[in-house]
C-alpha positions as CSV (number, residue, x, y, z in Angstrom):
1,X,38.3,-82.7,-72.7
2,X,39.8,-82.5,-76.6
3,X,37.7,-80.3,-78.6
4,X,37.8,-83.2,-81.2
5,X,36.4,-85.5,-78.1
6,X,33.4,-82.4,-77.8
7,X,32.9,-82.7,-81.7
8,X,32.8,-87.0,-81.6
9,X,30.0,-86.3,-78.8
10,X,28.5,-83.4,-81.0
11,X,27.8,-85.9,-83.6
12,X,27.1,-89.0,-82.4
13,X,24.1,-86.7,-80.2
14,X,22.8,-85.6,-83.6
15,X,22.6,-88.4,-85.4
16,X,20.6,-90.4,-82.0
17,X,18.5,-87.5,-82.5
18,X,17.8,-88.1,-86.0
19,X,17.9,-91.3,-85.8
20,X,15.3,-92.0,-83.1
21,X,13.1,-89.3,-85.2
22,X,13.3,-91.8,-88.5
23,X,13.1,-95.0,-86.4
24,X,9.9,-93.7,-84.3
25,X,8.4,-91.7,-87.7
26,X,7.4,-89.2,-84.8
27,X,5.6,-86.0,-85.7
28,X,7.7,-82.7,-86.2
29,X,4.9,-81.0,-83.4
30,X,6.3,-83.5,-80.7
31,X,9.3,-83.9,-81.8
32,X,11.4,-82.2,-84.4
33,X,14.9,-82.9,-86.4
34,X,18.1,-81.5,-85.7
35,X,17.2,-79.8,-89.7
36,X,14.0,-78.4,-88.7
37,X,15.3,-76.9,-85.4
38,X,18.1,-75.2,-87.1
39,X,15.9,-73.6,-89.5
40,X,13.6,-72.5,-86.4
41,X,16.9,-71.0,-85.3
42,X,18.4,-69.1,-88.4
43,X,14.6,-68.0,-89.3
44,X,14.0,-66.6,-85.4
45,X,17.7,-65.9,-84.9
46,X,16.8,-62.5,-84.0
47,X,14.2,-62.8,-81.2
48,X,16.1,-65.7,-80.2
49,X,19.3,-63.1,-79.7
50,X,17.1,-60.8,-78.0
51,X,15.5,-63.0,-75.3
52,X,18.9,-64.6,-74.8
53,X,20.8,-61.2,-74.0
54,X,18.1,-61.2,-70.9
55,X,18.4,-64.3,-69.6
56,X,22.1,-63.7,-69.8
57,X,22.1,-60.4,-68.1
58,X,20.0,-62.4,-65.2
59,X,22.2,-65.1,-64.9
60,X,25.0,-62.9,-64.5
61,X,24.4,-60.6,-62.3
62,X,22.7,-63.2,-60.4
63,X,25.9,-65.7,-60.0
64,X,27.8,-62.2,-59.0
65,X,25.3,-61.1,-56.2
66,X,24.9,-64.9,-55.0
67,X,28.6,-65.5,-55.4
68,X,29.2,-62.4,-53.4
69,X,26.5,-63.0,-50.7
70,X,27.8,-66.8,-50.0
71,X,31.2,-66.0,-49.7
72,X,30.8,-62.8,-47.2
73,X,28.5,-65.4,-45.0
74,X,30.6,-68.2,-44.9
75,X,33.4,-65.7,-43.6
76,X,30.8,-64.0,-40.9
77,X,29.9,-68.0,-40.2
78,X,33.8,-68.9,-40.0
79,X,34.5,-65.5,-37.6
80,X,31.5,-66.0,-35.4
81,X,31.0,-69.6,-33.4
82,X,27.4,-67.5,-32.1
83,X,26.5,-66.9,-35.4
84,X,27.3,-70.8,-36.5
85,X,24.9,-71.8,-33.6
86,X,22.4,-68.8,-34.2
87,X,22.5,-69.1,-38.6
88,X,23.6,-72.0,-39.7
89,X,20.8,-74.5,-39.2
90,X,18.6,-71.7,-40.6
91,X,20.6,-71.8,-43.1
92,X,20.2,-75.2,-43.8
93,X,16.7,-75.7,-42.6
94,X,15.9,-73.3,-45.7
95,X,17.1,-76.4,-48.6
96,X,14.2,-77.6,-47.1
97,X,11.9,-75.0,-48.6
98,X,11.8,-75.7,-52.4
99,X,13.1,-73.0,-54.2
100,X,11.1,-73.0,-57.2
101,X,7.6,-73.0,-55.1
102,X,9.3,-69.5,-54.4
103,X,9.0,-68.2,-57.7
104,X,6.0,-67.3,-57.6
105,X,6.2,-64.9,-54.2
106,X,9.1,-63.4,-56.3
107,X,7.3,-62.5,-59.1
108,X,4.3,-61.0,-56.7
109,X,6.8,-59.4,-54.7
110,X,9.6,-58.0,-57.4
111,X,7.3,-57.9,-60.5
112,X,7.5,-59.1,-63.7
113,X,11.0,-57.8,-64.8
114,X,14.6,-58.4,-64.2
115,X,14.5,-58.4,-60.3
116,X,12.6,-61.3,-59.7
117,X,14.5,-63.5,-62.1
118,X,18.0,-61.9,-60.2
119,X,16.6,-63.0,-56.9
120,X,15.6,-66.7,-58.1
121,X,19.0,-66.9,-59.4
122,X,21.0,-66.0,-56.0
123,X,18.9,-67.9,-54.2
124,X,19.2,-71.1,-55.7
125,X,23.1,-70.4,-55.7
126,X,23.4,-68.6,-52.0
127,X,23.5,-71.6,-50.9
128,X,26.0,-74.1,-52.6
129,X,28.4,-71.0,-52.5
130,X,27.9,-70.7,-49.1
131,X,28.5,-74.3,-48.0
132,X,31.2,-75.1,-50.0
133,X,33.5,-71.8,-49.5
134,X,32.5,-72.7,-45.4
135,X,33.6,-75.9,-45.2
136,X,37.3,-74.7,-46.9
137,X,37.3,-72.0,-44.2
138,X,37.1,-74.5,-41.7
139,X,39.4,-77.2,-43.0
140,X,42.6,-74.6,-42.7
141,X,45.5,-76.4,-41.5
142,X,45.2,-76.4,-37.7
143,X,49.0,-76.5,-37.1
144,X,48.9,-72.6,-39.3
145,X,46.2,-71.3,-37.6
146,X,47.7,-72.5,-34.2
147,X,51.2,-70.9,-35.0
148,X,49.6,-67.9,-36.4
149,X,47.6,-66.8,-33.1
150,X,51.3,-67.6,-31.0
151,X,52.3,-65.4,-33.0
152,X,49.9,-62.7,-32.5
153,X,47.8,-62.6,-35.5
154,X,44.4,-61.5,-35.1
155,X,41.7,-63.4,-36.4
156,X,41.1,-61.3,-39.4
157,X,44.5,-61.6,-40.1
158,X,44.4,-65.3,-39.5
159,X,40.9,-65.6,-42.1
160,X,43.1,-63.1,-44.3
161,X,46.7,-65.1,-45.0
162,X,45.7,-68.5,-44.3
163,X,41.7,-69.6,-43.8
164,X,40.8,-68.0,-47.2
165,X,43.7,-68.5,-49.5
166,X,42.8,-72.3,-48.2
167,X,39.6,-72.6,-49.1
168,X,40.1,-70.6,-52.2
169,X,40.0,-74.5,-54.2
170,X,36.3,-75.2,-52.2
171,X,35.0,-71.3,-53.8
172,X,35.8,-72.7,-57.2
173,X,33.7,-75.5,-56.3
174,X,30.9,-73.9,-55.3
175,X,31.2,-71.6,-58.3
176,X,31.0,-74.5,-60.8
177,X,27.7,-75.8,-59.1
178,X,26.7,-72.1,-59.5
179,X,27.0,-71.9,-62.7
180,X,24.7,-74.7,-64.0
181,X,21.8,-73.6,-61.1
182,X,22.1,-69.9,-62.6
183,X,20.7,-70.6,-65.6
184,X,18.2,-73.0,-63.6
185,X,16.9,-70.6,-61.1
186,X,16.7,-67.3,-64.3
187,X,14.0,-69.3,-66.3
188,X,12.1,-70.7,-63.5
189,X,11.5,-67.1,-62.8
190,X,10.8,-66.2,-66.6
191,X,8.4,-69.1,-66.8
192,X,6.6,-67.9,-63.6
193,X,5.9,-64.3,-65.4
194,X,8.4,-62.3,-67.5
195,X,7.7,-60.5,-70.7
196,X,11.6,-61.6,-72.1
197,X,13.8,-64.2,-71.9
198,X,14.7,-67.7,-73.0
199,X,12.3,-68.9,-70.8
200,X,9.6,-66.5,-72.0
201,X,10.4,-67.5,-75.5
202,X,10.0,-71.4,-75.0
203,X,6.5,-70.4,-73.5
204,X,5.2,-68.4,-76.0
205,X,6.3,-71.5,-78.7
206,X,5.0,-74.0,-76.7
207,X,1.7,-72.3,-76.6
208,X,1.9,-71.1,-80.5
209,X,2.6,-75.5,-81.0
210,X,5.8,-74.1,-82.2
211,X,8.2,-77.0,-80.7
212,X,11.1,-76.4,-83.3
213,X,11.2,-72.6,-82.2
214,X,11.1,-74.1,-78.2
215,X,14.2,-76.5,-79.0
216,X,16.0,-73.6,-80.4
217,X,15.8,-71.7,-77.7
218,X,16.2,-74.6,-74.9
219,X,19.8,-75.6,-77.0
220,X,20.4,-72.1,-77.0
221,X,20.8,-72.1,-73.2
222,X,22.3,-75.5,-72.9
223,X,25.2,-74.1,-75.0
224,X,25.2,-70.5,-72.5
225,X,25.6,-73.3,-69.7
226,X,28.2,-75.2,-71.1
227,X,30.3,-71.9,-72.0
228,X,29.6,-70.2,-68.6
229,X,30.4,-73.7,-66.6
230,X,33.7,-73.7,-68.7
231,X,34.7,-69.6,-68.1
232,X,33.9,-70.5,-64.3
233,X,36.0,-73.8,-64.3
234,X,39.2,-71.5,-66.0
235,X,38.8,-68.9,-62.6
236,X,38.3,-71.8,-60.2
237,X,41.3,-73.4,-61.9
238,X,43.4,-70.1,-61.2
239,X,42.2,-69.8,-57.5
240,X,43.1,-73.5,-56.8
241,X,46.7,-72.7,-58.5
242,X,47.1,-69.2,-56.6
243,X,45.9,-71.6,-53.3
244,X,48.7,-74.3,-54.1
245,X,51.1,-71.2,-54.4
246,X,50.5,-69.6,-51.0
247,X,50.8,-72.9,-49.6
């Protein structure tokens, strides 16, 4: 997408905004301008900044446990056919369990800070990760794989040279849905308890009737989204290319 095609969309989003606020004469207390939430912005720019650096910090390390976590057990899943039988439906039977009735058990079992926020964030991720870097393991080209073991390769040496360079493309894929649940699974946690955070931010303003300050800080990590989904779409980009190059 052009940057000019991002600024067209930019605008034409603001001025429905505004619009809809003229055309409906809606109170600011239900729902503000695109003026009156930058002002709530510049004037609480700083705690704004400092609840943001949390949430970041959350999301991050977070998308680098989960990311870590999925892909180590889609390999173990790929190895083992006993732990496919034995681990997978678990695995799936879990999606079942809604994550965010979770948060709560987190909170009472990690506390209020960081940790519980972390967890909610791998756990909503473990899972596309997981799927999605499993089912490029498996679709390897058979004839390779066959060739390969005639040859003598082991099977580590098979997952090493040819299963995972394959599925390398299906990682990235699983990243980018990562990267918009991150964010997701952070302030679900920080609106459970937390004492920072974006989420802890659009709590206290919605309680103070402060809806302008709760706006800010909701845009505020819809554009930490949009710039992490981007970053992660650049690395999934240079995977799929280093893929098409060992193939």
């Amino acid at each position: 997408m052009r940057r000019l095609d991002i600024l067209w969309a930019l605008l034409v989003g603001l001025a429905l905004w505004q619009g809809l606020v003229w055309a409906t004469g809606v109170q600011h207390f239900i729902l503000p301008g695109p003026a009156r939430v930058a002002e709530a912005f510049w004037v609480n720019r700083i705690s704004i900044f400092e609840n943001a650096q949390v949430t970041i910090v959350e999301v991050l390390l977070g998308l680098a446990i989960g990311t870590a976590l999925g892909a180590l057990t889609a390999i173990q899943l790929a190895l083992s056919p006993l732990m496919q039988r034995l681990f997978l439906p678990i695995l799936v039977f879990t999606q079942a369990v809604p994550v965010f009735a979770l948060a709560p058990i987190l909170t009472l079992w990690f506390g209020y800070g960081m940790a519980s926020k972390i967890v909610m964030a791998v756990l909503i991720i473990y899972f596309p990760v997981t799927s999605a870097f499993f089912d490029g393991l498996r679709s390897a080209h058979p004839g390779l794989v066959d060739l390969s073991r005639t040859m003598g390769a082991t099977q580590m040496q098979v997952m090493r040279r040819i299963r995972i360079p394959a599925a390398l493309p299906s990682l990235g894929t699983g990243l980018r849905l990562a990267a918009v649940y991150a964010p997701i699974g952070a302030v679900i946690g920080e609106w459970v308890g937390a004492s920072k955070g974006l989420g802890y931010l659009m709590l206290l303003a919605n309680g103070r009737a402060k809806v302008d300050l709760m706006f800010a800080a909701l845009i505020t990590l819809a554009i930490f989204t949009v710039i992490l989904h981007k970053l992660v779409g650049v690395l999934a980009d240079r995977l799929s290319h280093y893929a098409e190059g060992r193939r």
